[in-house]
PyMOL Python script that loads the backbone (N, CA, C, O; Angstrom):
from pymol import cmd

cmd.read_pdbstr("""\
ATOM      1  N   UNK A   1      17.635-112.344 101.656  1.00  0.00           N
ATOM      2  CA  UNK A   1      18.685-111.919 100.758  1.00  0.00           C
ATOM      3  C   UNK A   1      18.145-111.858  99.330  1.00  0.00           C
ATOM      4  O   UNK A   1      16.945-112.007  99.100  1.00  0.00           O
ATOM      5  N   UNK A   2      19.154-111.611  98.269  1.00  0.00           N
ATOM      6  CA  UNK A   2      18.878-111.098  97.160  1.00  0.00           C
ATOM      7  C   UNK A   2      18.762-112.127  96.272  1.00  0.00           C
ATOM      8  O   UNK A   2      19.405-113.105  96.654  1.00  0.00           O
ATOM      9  N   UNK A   3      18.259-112.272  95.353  1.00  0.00           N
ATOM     10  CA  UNK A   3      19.073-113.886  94.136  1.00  0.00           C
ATOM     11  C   UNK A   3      20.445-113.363  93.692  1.00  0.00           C
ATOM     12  O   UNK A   3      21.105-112.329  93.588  1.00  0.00           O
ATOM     13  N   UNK A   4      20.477-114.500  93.520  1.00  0.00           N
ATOM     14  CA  UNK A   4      22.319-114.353  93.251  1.00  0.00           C
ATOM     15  C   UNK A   4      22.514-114.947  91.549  1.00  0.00           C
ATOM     16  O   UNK A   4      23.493-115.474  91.020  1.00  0.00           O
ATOM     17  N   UNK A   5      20.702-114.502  90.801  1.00  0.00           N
ATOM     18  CA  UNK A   5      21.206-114.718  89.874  1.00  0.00           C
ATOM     19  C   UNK A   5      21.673-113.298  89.159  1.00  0.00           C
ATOM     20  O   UNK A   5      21.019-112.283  89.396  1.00  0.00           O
ATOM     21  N   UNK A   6      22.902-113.248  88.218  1.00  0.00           N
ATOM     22  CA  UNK A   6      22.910-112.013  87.826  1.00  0.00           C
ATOM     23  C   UNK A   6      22.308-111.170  86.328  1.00  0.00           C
ATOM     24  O   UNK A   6      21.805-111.837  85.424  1.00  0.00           O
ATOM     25  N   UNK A   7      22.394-110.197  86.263  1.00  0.00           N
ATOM     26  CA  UNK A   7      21.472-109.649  85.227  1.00  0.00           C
ATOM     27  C   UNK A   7      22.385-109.878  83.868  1.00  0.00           C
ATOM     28  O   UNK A   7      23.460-109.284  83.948  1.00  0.00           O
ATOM     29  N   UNK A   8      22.196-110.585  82.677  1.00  0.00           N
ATOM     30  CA  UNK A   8      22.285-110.524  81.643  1.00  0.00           C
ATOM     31  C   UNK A   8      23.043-109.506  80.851  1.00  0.00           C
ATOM     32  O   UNK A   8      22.443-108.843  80.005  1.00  0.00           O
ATOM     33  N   UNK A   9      24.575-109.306  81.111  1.00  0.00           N
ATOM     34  CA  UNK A   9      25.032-108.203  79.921  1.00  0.00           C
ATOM     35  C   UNK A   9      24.774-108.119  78.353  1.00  0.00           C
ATOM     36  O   UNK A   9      23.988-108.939  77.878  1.00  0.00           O
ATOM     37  N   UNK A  10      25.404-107.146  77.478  1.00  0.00           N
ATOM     38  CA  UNK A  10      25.114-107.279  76.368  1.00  0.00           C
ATOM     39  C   UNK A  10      26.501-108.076  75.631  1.00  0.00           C
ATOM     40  O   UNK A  10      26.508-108.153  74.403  1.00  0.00           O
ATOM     41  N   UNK A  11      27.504-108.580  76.317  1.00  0.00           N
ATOM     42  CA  UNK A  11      28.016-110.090  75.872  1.00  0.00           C
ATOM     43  C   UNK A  11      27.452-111.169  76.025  1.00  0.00           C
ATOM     44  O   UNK A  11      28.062-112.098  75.496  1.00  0.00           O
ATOM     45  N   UNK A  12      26.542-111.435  76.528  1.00  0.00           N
ATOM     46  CA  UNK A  12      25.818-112.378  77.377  1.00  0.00           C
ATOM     47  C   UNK A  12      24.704-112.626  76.269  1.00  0.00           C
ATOM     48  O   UNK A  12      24.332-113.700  75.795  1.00  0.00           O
ATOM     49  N   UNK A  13      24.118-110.857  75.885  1.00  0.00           N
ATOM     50  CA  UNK A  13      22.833-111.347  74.501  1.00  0.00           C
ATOM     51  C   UNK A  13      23.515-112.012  73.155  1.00  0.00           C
ATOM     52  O   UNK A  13      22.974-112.793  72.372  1.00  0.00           O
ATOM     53  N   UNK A  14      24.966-111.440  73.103  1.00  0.00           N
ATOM     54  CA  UNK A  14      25.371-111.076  71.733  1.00  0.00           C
ATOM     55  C   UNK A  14      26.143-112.799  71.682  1.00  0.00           C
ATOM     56  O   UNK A  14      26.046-113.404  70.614  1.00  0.00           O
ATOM     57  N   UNK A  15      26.699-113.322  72.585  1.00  0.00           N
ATOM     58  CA  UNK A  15      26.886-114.727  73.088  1.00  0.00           C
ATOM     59  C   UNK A  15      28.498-114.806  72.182  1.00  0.00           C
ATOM     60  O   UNK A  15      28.819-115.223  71.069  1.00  0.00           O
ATOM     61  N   UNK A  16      29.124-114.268  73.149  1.00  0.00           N
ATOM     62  CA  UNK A  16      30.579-114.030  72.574  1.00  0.00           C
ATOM     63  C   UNK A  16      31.383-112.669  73.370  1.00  0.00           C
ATOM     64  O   UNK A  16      30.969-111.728  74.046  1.00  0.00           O
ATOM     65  N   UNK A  17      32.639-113.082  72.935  1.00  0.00           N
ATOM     66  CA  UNK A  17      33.224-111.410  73.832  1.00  0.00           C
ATOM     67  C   UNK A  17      33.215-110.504  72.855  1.00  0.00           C
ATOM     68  O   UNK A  17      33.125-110.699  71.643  1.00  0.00           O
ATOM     69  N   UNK A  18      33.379-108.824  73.843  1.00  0.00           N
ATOM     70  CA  UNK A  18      32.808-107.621  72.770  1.00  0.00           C
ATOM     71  C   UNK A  18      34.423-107.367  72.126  1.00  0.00           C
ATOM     72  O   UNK A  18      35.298-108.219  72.282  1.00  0.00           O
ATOM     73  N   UNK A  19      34.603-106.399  71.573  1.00  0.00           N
ATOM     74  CA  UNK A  19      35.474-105.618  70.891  1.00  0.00           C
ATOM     75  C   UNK A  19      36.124-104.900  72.284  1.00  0.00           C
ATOM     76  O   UNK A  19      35.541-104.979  73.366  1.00  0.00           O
ATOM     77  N   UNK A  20      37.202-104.304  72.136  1.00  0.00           N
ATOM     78  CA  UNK A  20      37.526-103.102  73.256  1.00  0.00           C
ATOM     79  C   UNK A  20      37.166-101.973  73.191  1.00  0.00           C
ATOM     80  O   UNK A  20      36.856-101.155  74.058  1.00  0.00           O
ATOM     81  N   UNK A  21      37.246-101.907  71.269  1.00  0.00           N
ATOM     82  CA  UNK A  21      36.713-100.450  70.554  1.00  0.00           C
ATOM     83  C   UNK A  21      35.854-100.916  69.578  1.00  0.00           C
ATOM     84  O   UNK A  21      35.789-102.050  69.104  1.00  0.00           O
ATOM     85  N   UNK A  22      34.767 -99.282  69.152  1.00  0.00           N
ATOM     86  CA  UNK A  22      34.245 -99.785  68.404  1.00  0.00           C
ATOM     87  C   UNK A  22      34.806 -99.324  66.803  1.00  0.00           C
ATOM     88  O   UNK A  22      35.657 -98.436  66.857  1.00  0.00           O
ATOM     89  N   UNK A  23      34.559 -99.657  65.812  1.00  0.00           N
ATOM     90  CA  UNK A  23      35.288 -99.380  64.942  1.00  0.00           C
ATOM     91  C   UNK A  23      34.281 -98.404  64.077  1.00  0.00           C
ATOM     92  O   UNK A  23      34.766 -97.926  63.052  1.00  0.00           O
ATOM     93  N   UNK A  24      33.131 -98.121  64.355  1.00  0.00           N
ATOM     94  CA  UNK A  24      32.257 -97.492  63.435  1.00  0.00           C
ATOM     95  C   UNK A  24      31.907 -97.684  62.194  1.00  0.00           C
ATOM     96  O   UNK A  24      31.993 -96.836  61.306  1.00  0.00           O
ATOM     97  N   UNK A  25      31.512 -98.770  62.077  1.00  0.00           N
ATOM     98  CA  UNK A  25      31.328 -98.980  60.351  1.00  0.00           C
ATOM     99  C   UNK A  25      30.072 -98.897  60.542  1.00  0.00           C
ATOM    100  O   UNK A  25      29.647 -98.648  61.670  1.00  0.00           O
ATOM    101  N   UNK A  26      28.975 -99.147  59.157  1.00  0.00           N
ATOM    102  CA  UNK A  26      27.966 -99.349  59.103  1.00  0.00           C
ATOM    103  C   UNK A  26      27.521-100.715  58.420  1.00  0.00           C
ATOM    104  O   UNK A  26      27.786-100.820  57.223  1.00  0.00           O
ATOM    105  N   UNK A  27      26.931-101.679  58.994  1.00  0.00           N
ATOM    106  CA  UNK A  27      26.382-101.461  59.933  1.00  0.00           C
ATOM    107  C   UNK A  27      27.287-102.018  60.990  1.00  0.00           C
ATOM    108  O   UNK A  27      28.279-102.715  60.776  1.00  0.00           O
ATOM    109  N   UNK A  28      26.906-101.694  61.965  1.00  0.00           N
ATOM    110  CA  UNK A  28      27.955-102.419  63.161  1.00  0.00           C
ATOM    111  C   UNK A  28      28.095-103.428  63.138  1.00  0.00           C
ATOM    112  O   UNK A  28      27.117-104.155  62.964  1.00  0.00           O
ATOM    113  N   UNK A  29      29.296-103.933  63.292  1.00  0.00           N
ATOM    114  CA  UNK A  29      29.537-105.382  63.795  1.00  0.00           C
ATOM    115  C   UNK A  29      28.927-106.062  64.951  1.00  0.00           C
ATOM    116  O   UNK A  29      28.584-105.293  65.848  1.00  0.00           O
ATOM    117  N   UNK A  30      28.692-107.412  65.165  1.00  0.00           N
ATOM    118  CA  UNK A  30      27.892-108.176  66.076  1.00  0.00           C
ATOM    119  C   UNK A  30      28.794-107.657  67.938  1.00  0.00           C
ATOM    120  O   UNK A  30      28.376-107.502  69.085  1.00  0.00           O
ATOM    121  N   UNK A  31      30.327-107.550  67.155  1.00  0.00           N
ATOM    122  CA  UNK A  31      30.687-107.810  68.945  1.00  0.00           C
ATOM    123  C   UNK A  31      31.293-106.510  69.238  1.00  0.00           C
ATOM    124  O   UNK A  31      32.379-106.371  69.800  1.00  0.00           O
ATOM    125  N   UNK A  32      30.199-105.150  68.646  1.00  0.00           N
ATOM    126  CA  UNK A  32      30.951-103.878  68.539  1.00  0.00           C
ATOM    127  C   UNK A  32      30.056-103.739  70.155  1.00  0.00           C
ATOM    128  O   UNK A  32      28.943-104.211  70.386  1.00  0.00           O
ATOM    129  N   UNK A  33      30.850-103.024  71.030  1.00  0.00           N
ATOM    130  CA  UNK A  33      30.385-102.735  72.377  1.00  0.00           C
ATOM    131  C   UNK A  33      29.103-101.720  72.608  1.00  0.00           C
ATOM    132  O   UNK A  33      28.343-101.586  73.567  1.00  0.00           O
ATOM    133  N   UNK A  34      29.210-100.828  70.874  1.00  0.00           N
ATOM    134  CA  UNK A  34      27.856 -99.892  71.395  1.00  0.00           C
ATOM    135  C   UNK A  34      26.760-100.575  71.254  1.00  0.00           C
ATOM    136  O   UNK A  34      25.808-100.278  71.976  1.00  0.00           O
ATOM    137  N   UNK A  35      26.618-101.792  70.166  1.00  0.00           N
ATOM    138  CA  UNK A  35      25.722-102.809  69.916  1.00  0.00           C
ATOM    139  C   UNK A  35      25.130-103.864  71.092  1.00  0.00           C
ATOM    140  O   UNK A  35      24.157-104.619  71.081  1.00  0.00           O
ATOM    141  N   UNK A  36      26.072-103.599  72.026  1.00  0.00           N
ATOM    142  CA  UNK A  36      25.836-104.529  72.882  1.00  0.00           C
ATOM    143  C   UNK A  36      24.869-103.583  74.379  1.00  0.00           C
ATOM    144  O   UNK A  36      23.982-103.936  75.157  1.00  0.00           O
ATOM    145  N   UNK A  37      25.549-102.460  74.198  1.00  0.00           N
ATOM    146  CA  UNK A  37      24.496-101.951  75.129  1.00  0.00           C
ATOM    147  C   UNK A  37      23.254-100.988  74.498  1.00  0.00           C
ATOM    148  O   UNK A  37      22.493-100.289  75.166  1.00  0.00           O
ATOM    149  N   UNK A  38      23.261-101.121  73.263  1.00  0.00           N
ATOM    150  CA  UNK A  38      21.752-100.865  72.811  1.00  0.00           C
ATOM    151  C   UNK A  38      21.043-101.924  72.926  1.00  0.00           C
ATOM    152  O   UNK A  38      19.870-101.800  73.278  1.00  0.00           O
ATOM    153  N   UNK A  39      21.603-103.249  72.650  1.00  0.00           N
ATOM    154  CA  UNK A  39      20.597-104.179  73.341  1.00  0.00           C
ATOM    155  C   UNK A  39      20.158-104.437  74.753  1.00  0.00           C
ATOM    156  O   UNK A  39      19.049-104.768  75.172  1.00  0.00           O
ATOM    157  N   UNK A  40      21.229-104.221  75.359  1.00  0.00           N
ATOM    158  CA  UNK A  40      20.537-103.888  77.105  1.00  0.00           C
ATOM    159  C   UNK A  40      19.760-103.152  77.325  1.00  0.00           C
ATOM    160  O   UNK A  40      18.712-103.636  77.750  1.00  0.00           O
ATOM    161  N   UNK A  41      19.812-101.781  77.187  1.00  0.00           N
ATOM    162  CA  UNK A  41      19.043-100.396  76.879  1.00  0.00           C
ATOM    163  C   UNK A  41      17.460-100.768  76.471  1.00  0.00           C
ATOM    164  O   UNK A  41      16.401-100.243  76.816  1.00  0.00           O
ATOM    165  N   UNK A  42      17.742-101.853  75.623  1.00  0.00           N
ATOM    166  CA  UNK A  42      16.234-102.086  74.881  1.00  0.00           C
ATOM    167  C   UNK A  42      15.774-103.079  75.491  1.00  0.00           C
ATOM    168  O   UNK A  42      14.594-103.264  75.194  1.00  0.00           O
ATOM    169  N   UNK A  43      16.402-104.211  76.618  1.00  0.00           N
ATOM    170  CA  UNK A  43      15.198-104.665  77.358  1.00  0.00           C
ATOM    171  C   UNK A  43      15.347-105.981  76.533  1.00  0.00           C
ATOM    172  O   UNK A  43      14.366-106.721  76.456  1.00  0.00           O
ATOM    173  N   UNK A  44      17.124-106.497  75.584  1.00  0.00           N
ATOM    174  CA  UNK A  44      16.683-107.804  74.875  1.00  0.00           C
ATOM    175  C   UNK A  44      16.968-109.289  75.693  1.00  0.00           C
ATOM    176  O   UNK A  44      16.996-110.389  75.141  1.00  0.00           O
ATOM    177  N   UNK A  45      17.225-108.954  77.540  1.00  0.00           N
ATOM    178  CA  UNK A  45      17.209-110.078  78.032  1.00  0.00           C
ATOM    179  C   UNK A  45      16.560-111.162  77.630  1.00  0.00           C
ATOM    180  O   UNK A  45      17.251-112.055  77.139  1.00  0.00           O
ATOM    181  N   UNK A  46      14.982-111.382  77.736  1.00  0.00           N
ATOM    182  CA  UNK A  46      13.875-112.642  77.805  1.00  0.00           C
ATOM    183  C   UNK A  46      13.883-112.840  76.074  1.00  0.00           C
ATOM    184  O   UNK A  46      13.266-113.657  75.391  1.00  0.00           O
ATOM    185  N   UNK A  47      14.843-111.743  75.664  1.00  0.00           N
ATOM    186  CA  UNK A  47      14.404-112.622  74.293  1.00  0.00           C
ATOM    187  C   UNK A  47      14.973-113.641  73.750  1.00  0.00           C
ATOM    188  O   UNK A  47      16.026-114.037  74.251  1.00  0.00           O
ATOM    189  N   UNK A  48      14.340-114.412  72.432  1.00  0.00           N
ATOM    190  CA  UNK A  48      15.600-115.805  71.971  1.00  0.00           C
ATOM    191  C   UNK A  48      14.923-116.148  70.742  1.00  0.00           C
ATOM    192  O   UNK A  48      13.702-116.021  70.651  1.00  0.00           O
ATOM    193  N   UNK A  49      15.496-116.491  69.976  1.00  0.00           N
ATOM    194  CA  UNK A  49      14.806-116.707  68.649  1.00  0.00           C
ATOM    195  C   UNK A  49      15.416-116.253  67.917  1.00  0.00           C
ATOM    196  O   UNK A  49      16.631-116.130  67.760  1.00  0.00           O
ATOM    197  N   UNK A  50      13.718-115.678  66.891  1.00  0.00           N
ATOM    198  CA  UNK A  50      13.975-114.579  66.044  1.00  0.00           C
ATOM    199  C   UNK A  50      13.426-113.200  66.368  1.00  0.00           C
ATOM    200  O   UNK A  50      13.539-112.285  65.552  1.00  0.00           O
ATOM    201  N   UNK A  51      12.632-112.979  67.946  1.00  0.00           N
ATOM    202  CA  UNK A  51      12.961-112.003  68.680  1.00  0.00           C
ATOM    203  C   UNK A  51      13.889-111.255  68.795  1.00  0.00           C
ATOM    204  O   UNK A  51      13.871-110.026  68.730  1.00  0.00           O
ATOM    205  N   UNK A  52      15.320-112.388  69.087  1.00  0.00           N
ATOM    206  CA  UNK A  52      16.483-111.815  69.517  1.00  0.00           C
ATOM    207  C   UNK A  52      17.126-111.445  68.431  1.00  0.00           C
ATOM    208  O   UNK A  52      17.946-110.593  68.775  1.00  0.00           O
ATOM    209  N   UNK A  53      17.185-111.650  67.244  1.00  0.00           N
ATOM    210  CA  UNK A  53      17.790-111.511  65.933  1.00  0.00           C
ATOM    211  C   UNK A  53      17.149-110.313  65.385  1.00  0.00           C
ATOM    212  O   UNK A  53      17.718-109.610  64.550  1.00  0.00           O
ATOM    213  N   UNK A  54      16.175-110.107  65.759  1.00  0.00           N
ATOM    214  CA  UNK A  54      15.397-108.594  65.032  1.00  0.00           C
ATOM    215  C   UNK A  54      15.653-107.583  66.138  1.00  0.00           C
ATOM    216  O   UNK A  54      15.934-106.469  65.696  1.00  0.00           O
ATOM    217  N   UNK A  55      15.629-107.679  67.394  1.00  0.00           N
ATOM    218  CA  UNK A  55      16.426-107.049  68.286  1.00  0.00           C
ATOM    219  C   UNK A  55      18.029-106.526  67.614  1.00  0.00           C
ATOM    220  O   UNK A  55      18.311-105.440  67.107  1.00  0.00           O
ATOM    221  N   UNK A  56      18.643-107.376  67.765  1.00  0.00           N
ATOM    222  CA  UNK A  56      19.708-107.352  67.044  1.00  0.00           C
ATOM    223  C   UNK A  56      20.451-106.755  65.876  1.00  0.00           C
ATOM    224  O   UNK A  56      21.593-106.386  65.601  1.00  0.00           O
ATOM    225  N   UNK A  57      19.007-106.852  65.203  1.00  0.00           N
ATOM    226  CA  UNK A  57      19.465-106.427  63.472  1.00  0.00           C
ATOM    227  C   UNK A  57      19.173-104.942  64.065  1.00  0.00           C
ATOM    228  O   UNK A  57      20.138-104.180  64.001  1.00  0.00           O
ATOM    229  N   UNK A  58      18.192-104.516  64.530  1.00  0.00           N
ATOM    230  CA  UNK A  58      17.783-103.175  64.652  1.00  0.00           C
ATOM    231  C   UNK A  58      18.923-102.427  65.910  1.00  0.00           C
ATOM    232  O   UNK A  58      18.893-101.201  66.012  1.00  0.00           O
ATOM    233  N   UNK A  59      19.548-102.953  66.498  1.00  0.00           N
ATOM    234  CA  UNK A  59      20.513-102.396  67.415  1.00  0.00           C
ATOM    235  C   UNK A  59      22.058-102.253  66.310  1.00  0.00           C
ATOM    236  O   UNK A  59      23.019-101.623  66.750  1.00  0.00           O
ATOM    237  N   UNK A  60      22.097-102.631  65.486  1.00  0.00           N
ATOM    238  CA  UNK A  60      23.014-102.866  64.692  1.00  0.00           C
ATOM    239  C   UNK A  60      23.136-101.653  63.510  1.00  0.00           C
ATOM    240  O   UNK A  60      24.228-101.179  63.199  1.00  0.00           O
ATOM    241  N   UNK A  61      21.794-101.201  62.868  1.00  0.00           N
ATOM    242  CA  UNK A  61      21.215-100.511  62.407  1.00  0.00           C
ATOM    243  C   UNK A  61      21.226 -99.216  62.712  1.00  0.00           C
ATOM    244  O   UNK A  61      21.241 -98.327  61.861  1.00  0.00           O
ATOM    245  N   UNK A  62      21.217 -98.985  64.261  1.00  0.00           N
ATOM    246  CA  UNK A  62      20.563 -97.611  64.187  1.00  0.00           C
ATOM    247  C   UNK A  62      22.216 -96.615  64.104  1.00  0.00           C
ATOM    248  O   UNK A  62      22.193 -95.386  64.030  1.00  0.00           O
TER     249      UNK A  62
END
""", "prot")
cmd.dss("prot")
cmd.show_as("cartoon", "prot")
cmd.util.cbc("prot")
cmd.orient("prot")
């Protein structure tokens, strides 16, 4: 069988619940939902630190 561990959403990186909507400001807010799956997109599971914070800033950013 499979692991039953599961894969890491981008509430899960952002460590909090998302928004329902996003509101579009600049720069995005931390728990705006498109923010959260540009960090999935980019692969910021294994990160933690200040990995995850420059991840972050730059998903926030673009």
């Amino acid at each position: 069988m499979g692991s039953s561990k599961k894969k890491p959403t981008g509430a899960d990186l952002i460590g909090g619940p998302l928004k329902k909507k996003c509101c579009r400001s600049r720069p995005r807010c931390k728990r705006c939902p498109v923010v959260a799956l540009r960090l999935e997109r980019a692969g910021a599971a294994p990160l933690t630190g200040k990995d995850l914070k420059k991840a972050l800033k730059k998903a926030r950013a673009a």
